[in-house]
KOLLUM-649015 format. One line per 3 residues: number of its first residue (from 1); for each residue x, y, z of C-alpha. Coordinates in nm, 4 decimals. Layout:
N
NUM) X Y Z; ...
//
This chain:
542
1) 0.1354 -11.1440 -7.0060; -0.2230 -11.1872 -6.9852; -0.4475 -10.8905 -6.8811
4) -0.5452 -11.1338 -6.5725; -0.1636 -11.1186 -6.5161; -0.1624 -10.7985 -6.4718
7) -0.4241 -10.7031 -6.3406; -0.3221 -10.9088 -6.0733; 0.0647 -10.8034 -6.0537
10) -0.0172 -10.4409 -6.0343; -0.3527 -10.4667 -5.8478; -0.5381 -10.3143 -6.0908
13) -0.9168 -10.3985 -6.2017; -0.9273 -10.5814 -6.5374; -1.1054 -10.3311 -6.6953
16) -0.8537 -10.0671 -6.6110; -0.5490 -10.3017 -6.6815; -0.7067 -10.4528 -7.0165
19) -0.7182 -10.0539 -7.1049; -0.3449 -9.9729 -6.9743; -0.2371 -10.2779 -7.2128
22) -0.4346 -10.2017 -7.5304; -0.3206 -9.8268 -7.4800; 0.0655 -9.9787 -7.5234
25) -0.0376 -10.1898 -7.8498; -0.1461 -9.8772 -8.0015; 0.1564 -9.6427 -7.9201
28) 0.3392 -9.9711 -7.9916; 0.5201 -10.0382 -7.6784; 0.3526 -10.3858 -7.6411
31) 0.2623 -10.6549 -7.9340; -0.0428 -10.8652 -7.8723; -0.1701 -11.1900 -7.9770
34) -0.4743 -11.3947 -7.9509; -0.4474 -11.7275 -7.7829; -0.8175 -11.8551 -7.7990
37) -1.0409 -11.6776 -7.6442; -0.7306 -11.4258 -7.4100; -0.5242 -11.1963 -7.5581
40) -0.1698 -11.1910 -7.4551; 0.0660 -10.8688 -7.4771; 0.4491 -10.9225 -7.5154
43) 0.6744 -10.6018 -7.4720; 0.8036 -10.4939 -7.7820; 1.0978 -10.3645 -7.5612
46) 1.1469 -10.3794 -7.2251; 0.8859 -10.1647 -7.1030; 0.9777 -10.0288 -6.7114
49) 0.7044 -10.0319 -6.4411; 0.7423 -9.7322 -6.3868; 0.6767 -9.6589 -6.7755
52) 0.3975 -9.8443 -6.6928; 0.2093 -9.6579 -6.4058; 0.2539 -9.3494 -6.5736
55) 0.0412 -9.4216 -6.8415; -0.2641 -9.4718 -6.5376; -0.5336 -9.1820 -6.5473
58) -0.4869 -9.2675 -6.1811; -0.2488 -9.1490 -5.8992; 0.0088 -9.3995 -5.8108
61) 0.2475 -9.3814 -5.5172; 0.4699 -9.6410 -5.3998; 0.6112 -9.7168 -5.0948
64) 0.9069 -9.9504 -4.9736; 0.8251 -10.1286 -4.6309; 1.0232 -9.8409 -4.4526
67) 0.7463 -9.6208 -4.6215; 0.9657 -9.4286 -4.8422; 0.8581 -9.3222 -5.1575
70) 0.9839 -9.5645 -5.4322; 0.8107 -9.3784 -5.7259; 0.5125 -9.1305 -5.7832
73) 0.3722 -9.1422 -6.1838; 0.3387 -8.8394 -6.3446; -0.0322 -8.8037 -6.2781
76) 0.0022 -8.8092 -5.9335; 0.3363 -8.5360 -5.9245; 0.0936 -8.2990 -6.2032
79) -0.1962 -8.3330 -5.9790; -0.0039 -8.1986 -5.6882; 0.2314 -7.9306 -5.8026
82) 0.5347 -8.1803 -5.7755; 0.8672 -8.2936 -5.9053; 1.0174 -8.6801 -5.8874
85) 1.2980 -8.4748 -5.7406; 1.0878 -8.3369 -5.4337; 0.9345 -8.6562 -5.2701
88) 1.1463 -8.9932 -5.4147; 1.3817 -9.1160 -5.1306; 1.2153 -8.8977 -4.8583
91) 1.0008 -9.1287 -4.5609; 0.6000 -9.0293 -4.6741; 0.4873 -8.8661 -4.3366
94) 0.8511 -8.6243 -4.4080; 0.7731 -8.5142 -4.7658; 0.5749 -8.2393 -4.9569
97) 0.2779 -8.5124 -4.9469; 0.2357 -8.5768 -4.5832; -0.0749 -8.2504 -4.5540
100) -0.2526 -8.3602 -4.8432; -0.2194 -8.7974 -4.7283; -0.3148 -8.7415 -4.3812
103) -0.5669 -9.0038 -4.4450; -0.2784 -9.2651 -4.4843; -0.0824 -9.2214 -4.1509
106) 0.1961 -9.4666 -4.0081; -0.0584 -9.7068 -3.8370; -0.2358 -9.7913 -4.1016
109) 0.0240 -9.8074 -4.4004; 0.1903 -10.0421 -4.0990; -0.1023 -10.2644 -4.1054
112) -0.1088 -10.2459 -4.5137; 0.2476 -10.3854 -4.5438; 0.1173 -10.6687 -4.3053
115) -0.1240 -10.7504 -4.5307; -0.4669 -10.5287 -4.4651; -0.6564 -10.2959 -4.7126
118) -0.7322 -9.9517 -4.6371; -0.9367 -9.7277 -4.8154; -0.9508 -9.3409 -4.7049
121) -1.0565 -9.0136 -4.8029; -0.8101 -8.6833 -4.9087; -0.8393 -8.2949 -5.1168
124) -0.5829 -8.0976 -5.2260; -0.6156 -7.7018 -5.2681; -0.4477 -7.6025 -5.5642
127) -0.5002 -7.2344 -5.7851; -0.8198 -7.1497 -5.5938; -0.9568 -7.4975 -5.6552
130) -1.0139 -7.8237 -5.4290; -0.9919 -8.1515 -5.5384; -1.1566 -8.4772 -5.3740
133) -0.9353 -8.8076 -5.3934; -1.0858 -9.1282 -5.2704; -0.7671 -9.3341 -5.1914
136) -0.6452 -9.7424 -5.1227; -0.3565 -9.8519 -4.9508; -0.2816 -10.1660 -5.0832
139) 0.0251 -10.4369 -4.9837; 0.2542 -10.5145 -5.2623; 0.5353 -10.7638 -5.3301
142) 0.8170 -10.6757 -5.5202; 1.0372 -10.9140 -5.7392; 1.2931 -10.9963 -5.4913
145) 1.0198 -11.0417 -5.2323; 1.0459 -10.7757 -5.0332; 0.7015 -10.5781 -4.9037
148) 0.6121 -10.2523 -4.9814; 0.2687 -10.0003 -4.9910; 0.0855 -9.9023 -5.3083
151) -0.1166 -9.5772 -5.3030; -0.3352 -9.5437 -5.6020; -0.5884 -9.2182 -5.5315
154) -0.9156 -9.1657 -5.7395; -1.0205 -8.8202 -5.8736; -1.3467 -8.8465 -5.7518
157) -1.3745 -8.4356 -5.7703; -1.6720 -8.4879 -6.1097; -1.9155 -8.7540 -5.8523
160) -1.8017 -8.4866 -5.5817; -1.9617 -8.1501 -5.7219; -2.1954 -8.3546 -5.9384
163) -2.3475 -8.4842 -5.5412; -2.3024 -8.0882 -5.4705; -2.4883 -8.0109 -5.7465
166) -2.7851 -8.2681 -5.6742; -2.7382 -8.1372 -5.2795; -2.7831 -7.7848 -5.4470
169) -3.1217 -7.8957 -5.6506; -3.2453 -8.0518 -5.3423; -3.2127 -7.7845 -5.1220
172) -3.4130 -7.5278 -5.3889; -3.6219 -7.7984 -5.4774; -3.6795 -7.7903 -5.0654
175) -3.7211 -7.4707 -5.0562; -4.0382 -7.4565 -5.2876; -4.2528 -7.7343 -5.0660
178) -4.1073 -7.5378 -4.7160; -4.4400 -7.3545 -4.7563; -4.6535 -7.6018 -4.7652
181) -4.4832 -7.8139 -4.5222; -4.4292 -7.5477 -4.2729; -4.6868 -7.7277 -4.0008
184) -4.5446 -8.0989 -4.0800; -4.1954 -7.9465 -4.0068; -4.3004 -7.8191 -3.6939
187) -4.4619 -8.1671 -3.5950; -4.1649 -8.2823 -3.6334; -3.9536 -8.0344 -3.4692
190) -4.1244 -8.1005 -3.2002; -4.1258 -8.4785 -3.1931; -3.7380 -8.4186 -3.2489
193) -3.7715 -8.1558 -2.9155; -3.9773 -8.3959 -2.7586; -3.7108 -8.7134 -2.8295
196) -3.4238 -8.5129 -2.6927; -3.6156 -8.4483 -2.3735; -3.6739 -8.8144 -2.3194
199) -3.3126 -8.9321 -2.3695; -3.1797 -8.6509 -2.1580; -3.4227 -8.7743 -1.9065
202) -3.3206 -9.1543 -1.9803; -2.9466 -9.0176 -1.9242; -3.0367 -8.8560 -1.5958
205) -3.2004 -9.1441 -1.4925; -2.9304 -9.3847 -1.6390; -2.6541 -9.1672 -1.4105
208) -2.9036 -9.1603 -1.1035; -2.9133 -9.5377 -1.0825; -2.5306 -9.5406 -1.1623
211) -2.3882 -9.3201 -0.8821; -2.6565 -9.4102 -0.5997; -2.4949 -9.6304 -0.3160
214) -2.7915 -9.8852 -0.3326; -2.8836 -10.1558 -0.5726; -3.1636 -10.0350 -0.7785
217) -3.3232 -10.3497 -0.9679; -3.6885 -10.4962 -1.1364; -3.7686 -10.8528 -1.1378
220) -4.0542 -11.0553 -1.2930; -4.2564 -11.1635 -1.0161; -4.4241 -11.4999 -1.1366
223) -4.0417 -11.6672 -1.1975; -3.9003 -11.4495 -0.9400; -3.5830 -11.3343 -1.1987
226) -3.4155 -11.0051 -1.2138; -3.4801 -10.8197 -1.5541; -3.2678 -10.5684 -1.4471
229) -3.0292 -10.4309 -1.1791; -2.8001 -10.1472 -1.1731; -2.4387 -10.1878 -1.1355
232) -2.4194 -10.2608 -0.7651; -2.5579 -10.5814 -0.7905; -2.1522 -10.6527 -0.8180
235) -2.0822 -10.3236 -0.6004; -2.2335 -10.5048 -0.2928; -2.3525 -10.8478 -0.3624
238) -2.0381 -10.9413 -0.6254; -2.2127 -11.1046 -0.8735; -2.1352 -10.9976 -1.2344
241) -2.3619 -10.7400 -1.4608; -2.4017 -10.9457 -1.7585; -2.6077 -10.8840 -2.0827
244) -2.7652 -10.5645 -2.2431; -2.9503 -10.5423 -1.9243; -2.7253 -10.5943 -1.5852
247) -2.7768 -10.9274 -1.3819; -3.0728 -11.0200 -1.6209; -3.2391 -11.3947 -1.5808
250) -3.0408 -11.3865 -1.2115; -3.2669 -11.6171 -0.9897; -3.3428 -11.4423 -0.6634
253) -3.4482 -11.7487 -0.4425; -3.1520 -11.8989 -0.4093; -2.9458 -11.6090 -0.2780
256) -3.2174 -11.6025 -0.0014; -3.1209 -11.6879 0.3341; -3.3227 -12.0289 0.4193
259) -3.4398 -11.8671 0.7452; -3.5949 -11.5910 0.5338; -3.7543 -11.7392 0.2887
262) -4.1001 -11.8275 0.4573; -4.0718 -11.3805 0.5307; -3.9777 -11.3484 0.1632
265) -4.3345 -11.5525 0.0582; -4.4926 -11.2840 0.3096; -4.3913 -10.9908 0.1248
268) -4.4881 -11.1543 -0.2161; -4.8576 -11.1762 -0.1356; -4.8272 -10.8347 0.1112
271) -4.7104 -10.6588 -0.2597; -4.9899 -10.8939 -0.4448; -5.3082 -10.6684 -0.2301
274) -5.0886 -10.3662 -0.2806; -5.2345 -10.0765 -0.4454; -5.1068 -9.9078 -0.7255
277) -4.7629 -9.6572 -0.5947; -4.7846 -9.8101 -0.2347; -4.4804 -9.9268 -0.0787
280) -4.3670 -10.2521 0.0776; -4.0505 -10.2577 0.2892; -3.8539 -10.5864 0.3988
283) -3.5256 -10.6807 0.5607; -3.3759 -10.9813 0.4056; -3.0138 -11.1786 0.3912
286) -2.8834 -11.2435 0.0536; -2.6037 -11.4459 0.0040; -2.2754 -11.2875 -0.1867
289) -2.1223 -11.4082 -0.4453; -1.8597 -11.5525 -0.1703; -2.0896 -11.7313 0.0404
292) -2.1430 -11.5482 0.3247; -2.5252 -11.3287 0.3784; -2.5600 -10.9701 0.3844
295) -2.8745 -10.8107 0.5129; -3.0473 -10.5918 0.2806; -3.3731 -10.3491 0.3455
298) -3.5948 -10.3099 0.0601; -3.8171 -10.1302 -0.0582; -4.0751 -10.2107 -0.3688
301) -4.3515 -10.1169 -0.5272; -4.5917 -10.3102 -0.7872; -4.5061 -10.0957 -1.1370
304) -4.6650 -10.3240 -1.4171; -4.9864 -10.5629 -1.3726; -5.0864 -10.8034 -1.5712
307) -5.4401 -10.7543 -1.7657; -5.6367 -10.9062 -1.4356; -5.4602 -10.6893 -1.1934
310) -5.2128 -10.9104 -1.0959; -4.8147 -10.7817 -1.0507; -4.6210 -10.8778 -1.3106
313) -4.2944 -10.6532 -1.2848; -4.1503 -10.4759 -0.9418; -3.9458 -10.2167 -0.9065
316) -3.7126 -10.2032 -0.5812; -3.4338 -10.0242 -0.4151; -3.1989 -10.2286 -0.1611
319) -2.9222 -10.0411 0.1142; -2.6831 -10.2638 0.2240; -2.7670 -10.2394 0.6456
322) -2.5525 -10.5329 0.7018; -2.2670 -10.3497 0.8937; -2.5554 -10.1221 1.0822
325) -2.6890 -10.4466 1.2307; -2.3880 -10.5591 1.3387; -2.2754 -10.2511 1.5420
328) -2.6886 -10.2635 1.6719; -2.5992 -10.6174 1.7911; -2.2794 -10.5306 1.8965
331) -2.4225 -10.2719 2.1153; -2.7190 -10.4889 2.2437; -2.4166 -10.7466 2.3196
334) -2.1715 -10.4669 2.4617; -2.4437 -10.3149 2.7510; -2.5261 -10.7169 2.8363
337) -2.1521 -10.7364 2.8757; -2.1396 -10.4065 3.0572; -2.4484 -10.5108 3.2839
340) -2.3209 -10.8322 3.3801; -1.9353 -10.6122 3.4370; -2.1108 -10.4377 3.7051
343) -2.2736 -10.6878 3.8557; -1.9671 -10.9010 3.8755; -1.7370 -10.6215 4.0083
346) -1.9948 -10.4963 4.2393; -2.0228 -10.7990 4.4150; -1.6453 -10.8826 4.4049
349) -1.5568 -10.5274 4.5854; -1.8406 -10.5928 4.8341; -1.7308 -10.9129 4.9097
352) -1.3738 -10.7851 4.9541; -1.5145 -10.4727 5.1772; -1.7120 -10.7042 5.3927
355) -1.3822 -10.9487 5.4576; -1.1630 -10.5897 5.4923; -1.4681 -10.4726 5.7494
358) -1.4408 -10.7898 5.9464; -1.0809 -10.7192 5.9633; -1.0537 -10.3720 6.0848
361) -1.3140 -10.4664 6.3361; -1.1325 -10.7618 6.4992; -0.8035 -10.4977 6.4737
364) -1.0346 -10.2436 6.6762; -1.1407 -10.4653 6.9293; -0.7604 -10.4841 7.0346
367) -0.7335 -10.8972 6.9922; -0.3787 -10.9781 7.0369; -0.3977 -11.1346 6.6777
370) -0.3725 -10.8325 6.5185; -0.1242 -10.8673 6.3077; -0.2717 -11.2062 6.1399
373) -0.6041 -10.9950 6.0961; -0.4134 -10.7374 5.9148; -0.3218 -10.9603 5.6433
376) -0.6363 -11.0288 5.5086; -0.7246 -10.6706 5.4929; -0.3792 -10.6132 5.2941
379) -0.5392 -10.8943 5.0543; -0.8669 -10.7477 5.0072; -0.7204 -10.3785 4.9613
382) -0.5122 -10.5257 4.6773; -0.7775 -10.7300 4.5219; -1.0060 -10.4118 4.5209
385) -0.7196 -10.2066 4.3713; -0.6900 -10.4959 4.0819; -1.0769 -10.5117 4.0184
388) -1.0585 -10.1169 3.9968; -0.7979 -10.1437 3.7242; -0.9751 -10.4270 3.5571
391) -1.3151 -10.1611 3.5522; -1.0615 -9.9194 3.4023; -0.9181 -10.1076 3.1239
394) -1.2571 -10.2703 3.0181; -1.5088 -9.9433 3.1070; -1.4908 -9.8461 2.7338
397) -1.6058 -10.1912 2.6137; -1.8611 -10.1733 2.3698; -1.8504 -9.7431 2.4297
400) -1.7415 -9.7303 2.0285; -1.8446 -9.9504 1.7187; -1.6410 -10.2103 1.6307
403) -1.3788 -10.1442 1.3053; -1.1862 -10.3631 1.1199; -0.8403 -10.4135 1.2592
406) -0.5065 -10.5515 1.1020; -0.4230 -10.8593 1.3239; -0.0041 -10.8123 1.2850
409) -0.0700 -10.4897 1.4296; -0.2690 -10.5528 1.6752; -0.0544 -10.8058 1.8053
412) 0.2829 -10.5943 1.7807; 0.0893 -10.3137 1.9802; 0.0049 -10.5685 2.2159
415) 0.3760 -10.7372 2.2908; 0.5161 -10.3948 2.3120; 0.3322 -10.3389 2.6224
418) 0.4128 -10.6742 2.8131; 0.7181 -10.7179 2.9983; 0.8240 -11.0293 2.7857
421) 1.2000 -11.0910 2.9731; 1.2948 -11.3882 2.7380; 0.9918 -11.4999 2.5309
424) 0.9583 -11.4662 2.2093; 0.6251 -11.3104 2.0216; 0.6394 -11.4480 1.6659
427) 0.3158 -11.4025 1.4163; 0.2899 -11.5796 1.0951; 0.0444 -11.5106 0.8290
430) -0.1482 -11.2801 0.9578; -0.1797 -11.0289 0.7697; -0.5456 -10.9862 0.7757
433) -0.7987 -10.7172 0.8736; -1.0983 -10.8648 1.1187; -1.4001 -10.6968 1.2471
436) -1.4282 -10.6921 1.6009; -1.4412 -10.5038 1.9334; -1.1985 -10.2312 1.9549
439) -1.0590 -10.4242 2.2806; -0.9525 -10.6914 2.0722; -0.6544 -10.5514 2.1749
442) -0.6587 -10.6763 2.5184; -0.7566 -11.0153 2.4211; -0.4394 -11.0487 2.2697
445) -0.2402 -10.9048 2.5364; -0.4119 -11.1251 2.7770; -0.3511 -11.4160 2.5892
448) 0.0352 -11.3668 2.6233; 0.0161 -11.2404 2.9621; -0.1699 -11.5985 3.0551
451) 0.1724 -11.7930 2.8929; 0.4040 -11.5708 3.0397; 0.2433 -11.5964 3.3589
454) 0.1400 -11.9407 3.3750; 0.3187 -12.1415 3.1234; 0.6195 -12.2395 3.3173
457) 0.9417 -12.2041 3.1440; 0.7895 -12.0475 2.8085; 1.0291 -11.9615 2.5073
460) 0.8088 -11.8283 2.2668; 0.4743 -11.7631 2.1810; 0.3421 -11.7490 1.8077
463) 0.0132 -11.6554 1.6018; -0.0621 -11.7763 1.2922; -0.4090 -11.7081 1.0883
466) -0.5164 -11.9606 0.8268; -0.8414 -11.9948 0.6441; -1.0787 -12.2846 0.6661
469) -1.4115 -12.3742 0.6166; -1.5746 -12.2415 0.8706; -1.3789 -11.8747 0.8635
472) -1.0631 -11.7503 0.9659; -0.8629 -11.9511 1.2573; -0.6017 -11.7154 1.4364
475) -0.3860 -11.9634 1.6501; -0.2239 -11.8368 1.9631; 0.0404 -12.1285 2.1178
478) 0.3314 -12.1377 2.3275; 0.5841 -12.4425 2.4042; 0.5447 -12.4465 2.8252
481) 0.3342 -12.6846 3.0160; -0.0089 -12.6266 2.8536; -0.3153 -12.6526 3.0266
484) -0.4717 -12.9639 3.1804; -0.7820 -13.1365 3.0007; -1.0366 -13.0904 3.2803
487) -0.9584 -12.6711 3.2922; -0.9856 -12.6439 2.8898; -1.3234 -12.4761 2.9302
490) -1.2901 -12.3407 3.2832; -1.0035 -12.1221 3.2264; -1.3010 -11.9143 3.0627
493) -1.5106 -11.8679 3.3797; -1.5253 -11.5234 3.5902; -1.2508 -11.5950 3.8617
496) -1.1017 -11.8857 3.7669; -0.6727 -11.8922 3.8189; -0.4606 -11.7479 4.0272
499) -0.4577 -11.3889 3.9499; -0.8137 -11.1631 3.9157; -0.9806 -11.4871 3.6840
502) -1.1119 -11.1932 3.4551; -0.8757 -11.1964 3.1949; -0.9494 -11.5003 2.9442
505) -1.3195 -11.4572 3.0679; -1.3117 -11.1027 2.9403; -1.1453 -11.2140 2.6082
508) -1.4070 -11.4336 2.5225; -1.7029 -11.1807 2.5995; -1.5145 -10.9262 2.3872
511) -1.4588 -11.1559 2.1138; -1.8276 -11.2086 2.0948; -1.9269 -10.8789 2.0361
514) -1.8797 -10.9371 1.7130; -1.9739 -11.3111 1.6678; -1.6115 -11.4533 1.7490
517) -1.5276 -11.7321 1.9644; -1.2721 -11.8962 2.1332; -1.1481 -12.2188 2.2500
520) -0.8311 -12.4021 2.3582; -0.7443 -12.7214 2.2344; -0.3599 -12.8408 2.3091
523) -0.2462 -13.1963 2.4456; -0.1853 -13.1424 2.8479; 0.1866 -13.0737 2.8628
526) 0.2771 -12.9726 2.5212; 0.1905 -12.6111 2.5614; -0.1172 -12.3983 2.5755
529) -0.3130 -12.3823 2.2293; -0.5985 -12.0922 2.1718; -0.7536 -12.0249 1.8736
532) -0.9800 -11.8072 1.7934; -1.2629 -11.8575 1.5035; -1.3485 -11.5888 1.2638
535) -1.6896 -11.6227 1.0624; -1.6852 -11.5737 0.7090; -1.7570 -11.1520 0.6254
538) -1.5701 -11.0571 0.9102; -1.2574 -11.0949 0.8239; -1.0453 -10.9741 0.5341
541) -0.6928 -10.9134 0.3161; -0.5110 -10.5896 0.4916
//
């Protein structure tokens, strides 16, 4: 064999191999001849591997690729205080070599029998002394091609004192200039001082902008790009923090509402005459990452100029107010609901008092048609007593914020307090949170109550919710005569029907609390069909 051979066979350097080899020509276990310019080494008898590795200054351990020791040379067994006896046949991370190897542990001898090199670090303590090793895990491939581990550890204990030694001269050799250095050392102990007060600042900082509830960011004001923004710019608007600075190079302009923009252009010469720490506040709608517009209120101040005094960089907080301007408007919408409530029942129950006046007066005047002038008193006491309940069931509308409500639920709540006989209340799909008035409730009772009432011979009635492109559509239908084409819209005017008239008209003005609507659109005589439109952002998985 060449030394090239086996160098290669026993993954050895040449130089090391070439001086295994030459070694064995002079004790006369090998012959060698020159072939050209190579010298090649024949066994003079058949010379074991084993033989072989113990003749390495080196420590050699080998594994099989169930990591059990296969063979340790006799520099390796002298250099740890062990017999051939103690460790061959035993799993590594079980034998008298596991505390001293704990450089080589199962995970990475795994990856070495796969193929990867590892190179790691070990000492032994032996007779008051400590020895350095650097080792190298290397994959081998036996004869009959199975895969095992080679472990071949350095004595690196000379380069490790010798580096002690120079550490030692270095230190004395420090020692003599600390004198004269004494004032440069404490320049620098207090840049050092001075460093770790900035990065604990920088961390403080860095954890202030990550645990605030508003999006924190800095944009360059002549391209109108973020440079930076602080993690909520996914929290609320749900675009992604990418790069070593979060949502950097984002345009802003195009996540502007249209309406807003001309307001935007405002505040952009308002900050432009700003003076130096002032602060400019604006409410704006930016658009989320899935389409619809939340309204933000920010606040930002000019923090870097350009050489002529012109911004250049702003800095800016922003607080999500979008659900505080929907309960405002929801409010604002709830007391012109409430307003126009009382008006309506206040003249309905003075309407009905007058007729029930006129009544009791003909009754006192003794006519002999008293009994017919009873009856329309009976009529007007009972439509006062069903305005009085309607003001009872609807006084709290608007009194609370709307919330986000699971439709399923809402609807089961709402069958289980109708008298349904023989219909059937099925809901498909709709498993769905909405945000809306918390009398959405009643909308949905008084949907069913309108097709058990005046459906004819109704057999079922069934919801389903399904997205589309302009929201959420929950569908309300029922199989009994449906609703004539000239009353589509009418059925949603104060008094219109047979009973009170208030409860579709009250659906619809609860429904738009919130920005929902309503409309019905079956085919006369194929059943009633309601649906109700959700916008996109108010509506949600449950």
């Amino acid at each position: 064999m060449t030394i090239e051979e086996v160098s290669r066979r026993l993954t050895l350097n040449r130089a090391t191999a070439a001086k295994y080899l030459n070694a064995m020509a002079v004790s006369g276990q090998a012959e060698v001849r020159a072939l050209g310019p190579a010298k090649v080494f024949y066994s003079s008898h058949r010379l074991p591997l084993a033989d072989l590795m113990s003749l390495s200054s080196d420590l050699i351990l080998v594994l099989d690729d169930g990591l059990f020791v296969l063979h340790a040379n006799d520099t390796l067994l002298y250099h740890f205080g062990l017999e051939a006896g103690e460790v061959k046949g035993l799993r590594l991370d079980l034998s008298p070599l596991a505390p001293f190897l704990a450089g080589a542990d199962d995970g990475r001898l795994v990856q070495t029998l796969e193929g990867a090199e590892h190179v790691f670090d070990c000492e032994v303590e032996r007779g008051g002394m400590t020895r350095y090793y650097r080792g190298r895990a290397l994959p081998l491939v036996f004869e009959a091609g199975a895969r095992g581990v080679g472990l071949i550890l350095e004595d690196v204990t000379g380069d490790r004192r010798h580096q002690q030694e120079l550490e030692t001269r270095v230190r004395e050799r420090t020692r003599e200039f600390e004198a004269a250095n004494a004032a440069l050392e404490r320049e620098i102990e207090e840049h050092r001082r001075t460093e770790e007060r900035l990065a604990a600042s920088r961390r403080t900082v860095q954890q202030i902008l990550e645990t605030t509830p508003n999006l924190v960011y800095v944009y360059a004001v002549e391209t109108v790009r973020l440079r930076y923004a602080n993690p909520n710019l996914t929290t609320i608007l749900g675009y992604p923090a990418e790069g070593s600075w979060a949502g950097e190079g984002t345009e802003i302009l195009p996540l502007v509402h249209p309406e807003d923009r001309l307001l935007l252009e405002g505040h952009r010469d308002a900050l432009e005459s700003s003076s130096d720490g002032e602060v400019r506040e604006i409410e704006v709608r930016l658009r989320h990452a899935l389409g619809h517009y939340l309204t933000l209120r920010c606040r930002e101040l000019v923090f870097k100029r350009d050489p002529d005094g012109h911004p250049r960089l702003v800095i800016g907080t922003a607080e999500d107010v979008t659900e505080r301007r929907r309960a405002a408007n929801a409010l604002r919408t709830a007391n012109r609901q409430l307003l126009l409530l009382n008006g309506i029942t206040r003249h309905d129950i003075l309407n009905q008092l007058n007729v029930l006046a006129g009544s009791l007066g003909l009754v006192r005047d003794g006519s002999p048609s008293d009994a017919a002038n009873l009856e329309p008193a009976r009529r007007a006491v009972e439509t006062i007593r069903r305005q009085i309940t309607f003001t009872r069931d609807y006084q709290s509308i608007g009194a609370q914020p709307p919330e986000w409500q699971r439709v399923r639920t809402v609807i089961d709540r709402a069958t289980a307090e109708l008298d349904l006989g023989s219909v059937a209340v099925e809901a498909d799909d709709c498993d769905v949170e909405i945000y809306a008035d918390r009398l959405f409730e009643k909308t949905v009772y008084s949907l069913i109550d309108n097709a058990i009432r005046h459906g004819g011979a109704v057999g079922a009635v069934r919801f389903s919710c399904s997205p589309g492109n302009g929201g959420l559509a929950i569908a309300c239908e029922d199989d009994g005569v449906g609703i004539p084409d000239d009353e589509k819209e009418r059925i949603f005017d104060r008094a219109f029907g047979r009973n009170s008239g208030y409860g579709l008209f009250l659906a619809r003005e609860v429904l738009a609390i919130t920005g929902l609507t309503i409309r019905e659109t079956s085919i006369a005589g194929k059943g009633a069909h309601f649906e109700i439109l959700v916008p996109h952002g108010l509506f949600r998985p449950a």
